[in-house]
C-alpha positions as a Markdown table, in Angstrom:
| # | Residue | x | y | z |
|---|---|---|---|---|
| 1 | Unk | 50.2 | 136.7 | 108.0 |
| 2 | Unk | 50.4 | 133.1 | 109.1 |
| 3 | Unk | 51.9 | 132.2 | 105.8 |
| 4 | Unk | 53.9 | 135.2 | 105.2 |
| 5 | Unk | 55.8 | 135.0 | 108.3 |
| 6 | Unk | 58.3 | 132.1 | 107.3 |
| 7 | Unk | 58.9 | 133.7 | 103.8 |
| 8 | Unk | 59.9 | 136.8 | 105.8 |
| 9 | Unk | 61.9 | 134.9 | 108.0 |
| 10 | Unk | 64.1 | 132.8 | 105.3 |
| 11 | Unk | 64.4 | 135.7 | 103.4 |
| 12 | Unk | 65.7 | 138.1 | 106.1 |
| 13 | Unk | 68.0 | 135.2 | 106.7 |
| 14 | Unk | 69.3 | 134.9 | 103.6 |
| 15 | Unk | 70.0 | 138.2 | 103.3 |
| 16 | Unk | 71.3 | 138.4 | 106.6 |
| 17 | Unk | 73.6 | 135.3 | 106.6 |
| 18 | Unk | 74.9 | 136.5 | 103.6 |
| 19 | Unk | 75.8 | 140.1 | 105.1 |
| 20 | Unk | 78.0 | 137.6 | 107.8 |
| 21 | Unk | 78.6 | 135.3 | 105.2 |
| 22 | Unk | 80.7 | 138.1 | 103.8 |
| 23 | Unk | 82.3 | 139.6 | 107.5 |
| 24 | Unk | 82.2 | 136.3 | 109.2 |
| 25 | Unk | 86.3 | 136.5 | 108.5 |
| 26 | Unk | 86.7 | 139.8 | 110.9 |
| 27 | Unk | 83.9 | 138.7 | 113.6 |
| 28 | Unk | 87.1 | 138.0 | 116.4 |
| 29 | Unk | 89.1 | 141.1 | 115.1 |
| 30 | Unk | 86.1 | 143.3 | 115.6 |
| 31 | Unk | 84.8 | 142.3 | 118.7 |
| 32 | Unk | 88.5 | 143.1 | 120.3 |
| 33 | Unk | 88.3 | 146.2 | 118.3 |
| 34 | Unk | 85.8 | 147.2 | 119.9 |
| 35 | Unk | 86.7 | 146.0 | 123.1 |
| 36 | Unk | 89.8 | 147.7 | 123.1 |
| 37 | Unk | 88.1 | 150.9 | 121.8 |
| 38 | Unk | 85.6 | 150.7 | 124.8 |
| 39 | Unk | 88.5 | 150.2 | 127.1 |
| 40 | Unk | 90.9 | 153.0 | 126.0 |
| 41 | Unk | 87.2 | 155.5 | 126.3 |
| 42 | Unk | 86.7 | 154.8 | 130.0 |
| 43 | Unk | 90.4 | 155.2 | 130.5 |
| 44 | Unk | 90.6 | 158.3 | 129.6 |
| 45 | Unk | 91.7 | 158.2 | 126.0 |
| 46 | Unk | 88.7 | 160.2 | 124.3 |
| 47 | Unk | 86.5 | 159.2 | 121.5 |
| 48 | Unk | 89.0 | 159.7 | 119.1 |
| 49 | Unk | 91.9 | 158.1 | 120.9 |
| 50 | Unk | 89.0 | 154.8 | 121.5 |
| 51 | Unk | 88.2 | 154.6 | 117.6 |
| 52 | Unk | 92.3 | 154.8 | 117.1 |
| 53 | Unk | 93.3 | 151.7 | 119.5 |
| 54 | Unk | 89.9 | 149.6 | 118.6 |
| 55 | Unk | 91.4 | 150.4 | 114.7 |
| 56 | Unk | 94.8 | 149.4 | 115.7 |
| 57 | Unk | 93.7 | 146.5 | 117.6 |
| 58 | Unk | 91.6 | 144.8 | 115.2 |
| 59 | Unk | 94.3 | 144.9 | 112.4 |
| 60 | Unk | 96.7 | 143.9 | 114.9 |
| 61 | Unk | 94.6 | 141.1 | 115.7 |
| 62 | Unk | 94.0 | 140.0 | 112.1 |
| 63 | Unk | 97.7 | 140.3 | 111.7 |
| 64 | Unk | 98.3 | 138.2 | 114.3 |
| 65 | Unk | 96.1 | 135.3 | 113.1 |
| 66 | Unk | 97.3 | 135.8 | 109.5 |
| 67 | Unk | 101.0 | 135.9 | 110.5 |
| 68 | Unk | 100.3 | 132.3 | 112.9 |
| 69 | Unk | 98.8 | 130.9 | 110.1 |
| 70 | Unk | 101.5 | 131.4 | 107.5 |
| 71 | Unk | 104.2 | 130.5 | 109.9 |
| 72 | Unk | 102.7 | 127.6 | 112.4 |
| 73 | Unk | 103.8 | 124.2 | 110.9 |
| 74 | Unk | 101.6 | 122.0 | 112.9 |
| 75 | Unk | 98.2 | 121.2 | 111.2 |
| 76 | Unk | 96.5 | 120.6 | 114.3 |
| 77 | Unk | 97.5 | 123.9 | 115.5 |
| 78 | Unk | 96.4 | 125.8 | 112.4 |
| 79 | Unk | 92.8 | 124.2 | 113.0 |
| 80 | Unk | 92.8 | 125.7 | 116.4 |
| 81 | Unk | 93.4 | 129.3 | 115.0 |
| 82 | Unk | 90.7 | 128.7 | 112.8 |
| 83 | Unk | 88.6 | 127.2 | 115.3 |
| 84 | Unk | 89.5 | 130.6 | 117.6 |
| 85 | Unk | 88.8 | 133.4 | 114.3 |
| 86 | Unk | 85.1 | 131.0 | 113.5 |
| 87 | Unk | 83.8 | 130.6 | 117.1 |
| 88 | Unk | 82.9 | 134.2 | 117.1 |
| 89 | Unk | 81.2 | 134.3 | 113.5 |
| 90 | Unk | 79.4 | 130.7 | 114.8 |
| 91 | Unk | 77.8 | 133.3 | 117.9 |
| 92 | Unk | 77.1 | 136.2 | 115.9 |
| 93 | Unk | 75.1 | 133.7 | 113.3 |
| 94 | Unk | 72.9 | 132.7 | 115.9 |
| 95 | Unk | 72.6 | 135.8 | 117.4 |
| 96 | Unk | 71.5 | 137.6 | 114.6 |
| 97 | Unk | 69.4 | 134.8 | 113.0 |
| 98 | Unk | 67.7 | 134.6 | 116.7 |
| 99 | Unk | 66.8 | 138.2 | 116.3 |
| 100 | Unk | 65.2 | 137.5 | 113.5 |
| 101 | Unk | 63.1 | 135.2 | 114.3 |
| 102 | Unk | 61.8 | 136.7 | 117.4 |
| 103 | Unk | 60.2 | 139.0 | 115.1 |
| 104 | Unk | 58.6 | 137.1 | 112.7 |
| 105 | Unk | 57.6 | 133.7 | 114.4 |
| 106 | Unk | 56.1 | 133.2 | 117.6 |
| 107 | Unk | 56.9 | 129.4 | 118.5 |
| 108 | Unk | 60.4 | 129.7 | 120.9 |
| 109 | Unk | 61.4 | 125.8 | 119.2 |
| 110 | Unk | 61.2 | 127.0 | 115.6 |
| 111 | Unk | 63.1 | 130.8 | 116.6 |
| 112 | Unk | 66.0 | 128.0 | 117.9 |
| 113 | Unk | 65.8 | 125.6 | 115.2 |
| 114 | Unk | 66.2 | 128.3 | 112.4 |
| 115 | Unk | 69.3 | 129.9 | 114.7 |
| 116 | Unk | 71.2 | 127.2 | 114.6 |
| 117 | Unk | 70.7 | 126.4 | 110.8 |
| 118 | Unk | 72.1 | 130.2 | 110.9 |
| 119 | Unk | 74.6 | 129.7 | 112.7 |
| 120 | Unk | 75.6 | 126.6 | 111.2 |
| 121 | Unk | 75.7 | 127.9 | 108.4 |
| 122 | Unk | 77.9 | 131.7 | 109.1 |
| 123 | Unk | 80.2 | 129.1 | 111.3 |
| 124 | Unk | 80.9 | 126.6 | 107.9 |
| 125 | Unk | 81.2 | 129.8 | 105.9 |
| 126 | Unk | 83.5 | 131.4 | 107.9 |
| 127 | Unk | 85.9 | 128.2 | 108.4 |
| 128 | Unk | 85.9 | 127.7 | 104.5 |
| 129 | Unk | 86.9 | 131.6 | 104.1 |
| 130 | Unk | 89.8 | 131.5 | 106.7 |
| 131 | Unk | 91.0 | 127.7 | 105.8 |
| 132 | Unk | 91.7 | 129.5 | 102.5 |
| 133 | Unk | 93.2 | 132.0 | 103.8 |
| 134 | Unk | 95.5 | 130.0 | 105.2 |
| 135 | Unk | 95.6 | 128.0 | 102.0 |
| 136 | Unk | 96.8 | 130.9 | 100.0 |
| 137 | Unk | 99.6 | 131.8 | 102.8 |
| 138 | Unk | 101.3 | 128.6 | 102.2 |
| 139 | Unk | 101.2 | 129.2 | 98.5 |
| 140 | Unk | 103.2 | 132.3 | 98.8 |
């Protein structure tokens, strides 16, 4: 098992960090989806009315940070949008690369170690993926 547990581990990994590699974009526009959903439930909304506003507010929220990124002419100020829309994915990286570790290795140094390689590597995947969409805004 000793020597199984690392191949398990890199290859969850992989396949994991490529499952955020791929939503890494929408990590900030779901989380206040759903934070918005959660809030309109225990105000009275319903479940129905929560799924409609966390919906409406993570489009609204990707809207948002497409619409500042097309029409912001400050450089400096486009890399803090990106910054805000990547700092989520970076957290959600380590947090899911953490929970795999803690079931496959035992040693509490190597569970951090291979977290922040995944987070690392969800946070340079995600800046990449919404530097170009902001690349291909300004093209248009």
């Amino acid at each position: 098992m000793f020597l199984f547990a690392p191949l398990l581990v890199l290859g969850a990994i992989g396949f994991f960090c490529w499952l955020l590699f791929t939503l890494a974009v929408f990590a900030l526009p779901s989380v206040a989806g759903v934070y918005a959903g959660i809030w309109a439930y225990h105000t009275g909304a319903g479940a129905l009315g929560a799924i409609v506003v966390g919906f409406v507010a993570a489009g609204a929220t990707f809207g948002l940070g497409q619409l500042l990124l097309i029409f912001v002419p400050w450089v400096w100020a486009k890399l803090l949008i990106i910054a805000v829309y990547t700092a989520p994915a970076v957290v959600a990286g380590y947090s899911a690369t953490h929970g795999i570790t803690l079931m496959a290795m035992s040693s509490p140094v190597w569970q951090t170690v291979f977290s922040v390689i995944g987070a690392i590597a969800v946070g340079i995947t995600a800046l990449l993926r919404i530097s170009g969409m902001a690349a291909f805004a300004e093209q248009r």
